[in-house]
C-alpha positions in Angstrom: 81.1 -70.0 78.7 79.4 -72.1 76.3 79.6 -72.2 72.2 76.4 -70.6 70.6 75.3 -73.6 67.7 73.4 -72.0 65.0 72.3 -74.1 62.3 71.2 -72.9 59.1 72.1 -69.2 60.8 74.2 -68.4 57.4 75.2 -69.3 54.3 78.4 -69.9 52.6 79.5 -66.5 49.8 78.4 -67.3 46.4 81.5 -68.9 45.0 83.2 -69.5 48.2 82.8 -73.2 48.5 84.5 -75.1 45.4 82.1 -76.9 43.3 83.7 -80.2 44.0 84.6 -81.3 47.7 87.0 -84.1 48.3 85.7 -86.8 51.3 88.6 -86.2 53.6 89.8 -82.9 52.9 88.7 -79.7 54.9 88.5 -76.1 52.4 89.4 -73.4 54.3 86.6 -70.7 52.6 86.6 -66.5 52.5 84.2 -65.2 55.2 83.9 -61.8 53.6 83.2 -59.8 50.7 81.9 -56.2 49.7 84.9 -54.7 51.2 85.3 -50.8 50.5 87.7 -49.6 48.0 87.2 -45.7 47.9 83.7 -45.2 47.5 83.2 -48.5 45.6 82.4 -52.0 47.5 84.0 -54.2 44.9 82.2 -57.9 46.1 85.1 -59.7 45.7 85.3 -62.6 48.6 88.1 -62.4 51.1 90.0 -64.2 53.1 91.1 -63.0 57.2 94.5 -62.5 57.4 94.5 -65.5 60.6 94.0 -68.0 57.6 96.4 -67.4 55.4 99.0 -70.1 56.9 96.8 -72.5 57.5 97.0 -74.9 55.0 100.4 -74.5 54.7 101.0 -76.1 58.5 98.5 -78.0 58.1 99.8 -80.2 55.2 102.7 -80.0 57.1 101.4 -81.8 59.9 99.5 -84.3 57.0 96.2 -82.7 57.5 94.4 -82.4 54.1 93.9 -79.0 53.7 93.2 -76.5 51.2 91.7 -73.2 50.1 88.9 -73.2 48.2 90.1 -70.1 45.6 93.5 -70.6 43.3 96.4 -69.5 44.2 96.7 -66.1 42.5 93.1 -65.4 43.1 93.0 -65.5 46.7 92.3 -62.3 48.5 92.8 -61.1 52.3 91.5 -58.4 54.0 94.4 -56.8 55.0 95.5 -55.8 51.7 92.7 -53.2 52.3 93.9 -51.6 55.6 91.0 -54.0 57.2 91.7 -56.0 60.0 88.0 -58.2 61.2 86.9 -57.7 64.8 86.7 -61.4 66.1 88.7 -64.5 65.0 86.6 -66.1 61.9 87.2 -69.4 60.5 85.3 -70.4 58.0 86.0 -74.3 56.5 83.9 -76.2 54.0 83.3 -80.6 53.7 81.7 -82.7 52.8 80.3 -84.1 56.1 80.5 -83.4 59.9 81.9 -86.8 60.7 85.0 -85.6 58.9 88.0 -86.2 61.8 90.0 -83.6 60.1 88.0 -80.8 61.3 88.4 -80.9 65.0 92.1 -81.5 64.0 92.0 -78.3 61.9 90.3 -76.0 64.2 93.0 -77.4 66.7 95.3 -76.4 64.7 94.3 -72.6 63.7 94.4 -71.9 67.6 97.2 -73.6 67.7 98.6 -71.1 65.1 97.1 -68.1 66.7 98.9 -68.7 69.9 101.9 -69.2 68.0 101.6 -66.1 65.7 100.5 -63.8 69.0 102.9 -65.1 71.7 100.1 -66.6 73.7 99.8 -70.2 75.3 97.5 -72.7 73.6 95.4 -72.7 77.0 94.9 -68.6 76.9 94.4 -69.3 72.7 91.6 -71.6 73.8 90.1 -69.3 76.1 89.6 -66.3 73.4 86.7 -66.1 70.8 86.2 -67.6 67.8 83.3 -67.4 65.3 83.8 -70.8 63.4 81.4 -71.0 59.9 80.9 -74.7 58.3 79.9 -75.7 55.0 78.6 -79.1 55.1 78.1 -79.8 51.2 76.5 -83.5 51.3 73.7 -82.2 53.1 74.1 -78.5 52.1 73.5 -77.9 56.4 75.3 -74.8 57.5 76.9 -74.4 60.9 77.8 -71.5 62.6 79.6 -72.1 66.3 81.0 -69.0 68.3 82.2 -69.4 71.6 85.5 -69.5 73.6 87.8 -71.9 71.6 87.7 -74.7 73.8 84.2 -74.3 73.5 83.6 -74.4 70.0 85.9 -77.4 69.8 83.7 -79.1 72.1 80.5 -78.2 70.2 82.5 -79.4 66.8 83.2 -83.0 68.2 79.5 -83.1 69.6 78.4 -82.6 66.0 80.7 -85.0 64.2 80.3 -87.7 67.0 76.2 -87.2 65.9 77.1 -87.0 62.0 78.9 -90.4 62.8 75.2 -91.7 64.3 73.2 -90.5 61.7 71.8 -92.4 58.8 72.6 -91.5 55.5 69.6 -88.7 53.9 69.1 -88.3 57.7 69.0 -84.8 57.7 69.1 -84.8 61.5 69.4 -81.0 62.9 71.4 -80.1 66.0 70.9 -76.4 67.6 
């Protein structure tokens, strides 16, 4: 199987992306809002249950990390009974040719094996739907494949974020 690249495919939630981006870090950002409470969609932006340790093992491992909402204003799906169909991961930077990513989305497979009994290889070899926010250029990349797949997509783009000249605005997909 081979990762699907589509650029400009989506955009980032309003609000989901923090207004300031540090160079190095990676913002891990809510894929979802309008979830259903009763009869009422309530728009607030959410976060998939898979991501909420992220951060946490990733500074723990010295990869800058963070979420893009507060503590105390973070939501997750599942505290509405909701659990998402594929594996999302949606991150935020300020450029491709950031290292950490490849390193993070490394990482959150790592951490699904880990949290579903599973080897990294069989980790690797499930979907993944993997959204990113490239604020210096305001691009937006959406990658789903097999794991593996997407992470080889993800070091194609930042090896060709690395080549490209500043105000570029060179396109891959």
């Amino acid at each position: 199987m081979v990762a699907k690249l589509t650029t400009l495919g989506w955009s980032p939630l309003p609000g989901a992306v923090p207004e300031t981006v540090e160079t190095d870090t990676v913002y891990v950002i809510p894929t979802r809002s309008a979830v259903p409470v009763g009869n009422v969609l309530d728009g607030e932006l959410r976060y998939t249950e898979q991501v909420r340790y992220l951060p946490k093992a990733a500074r723990a491992a010295g990869i800058p990390v963070e979420f893009s909402m507060a503590e105390g204003t973070r939501k997750y799906l599942s505290e509405y009974s909701i659990d998402p169909e594929t594996w999302a991961l949606g991150l935020a930077c300020l450029t491709m040719a950031n290292d950490w990513l490849i390193v993070v989305v490394s990482l959150f497979i790592s951490e699904r094996a880990k949290a579903q009994g599973w080897t990294v290889e069989e980790a690797a070899k499930l979907p993944l739907k993997l959204k990113v926010a490239e604020t210096e250029t305001e691009l937006n990349y959406e990658i789903e494949g097999e794991g593996a797949d997407v992470l080889a997509a993800l070091r194609e783009l930042n090896t060709s974020a690395k080549t490209r000249q500043p105000g570029g605005g060179q396109e891959l997909g």
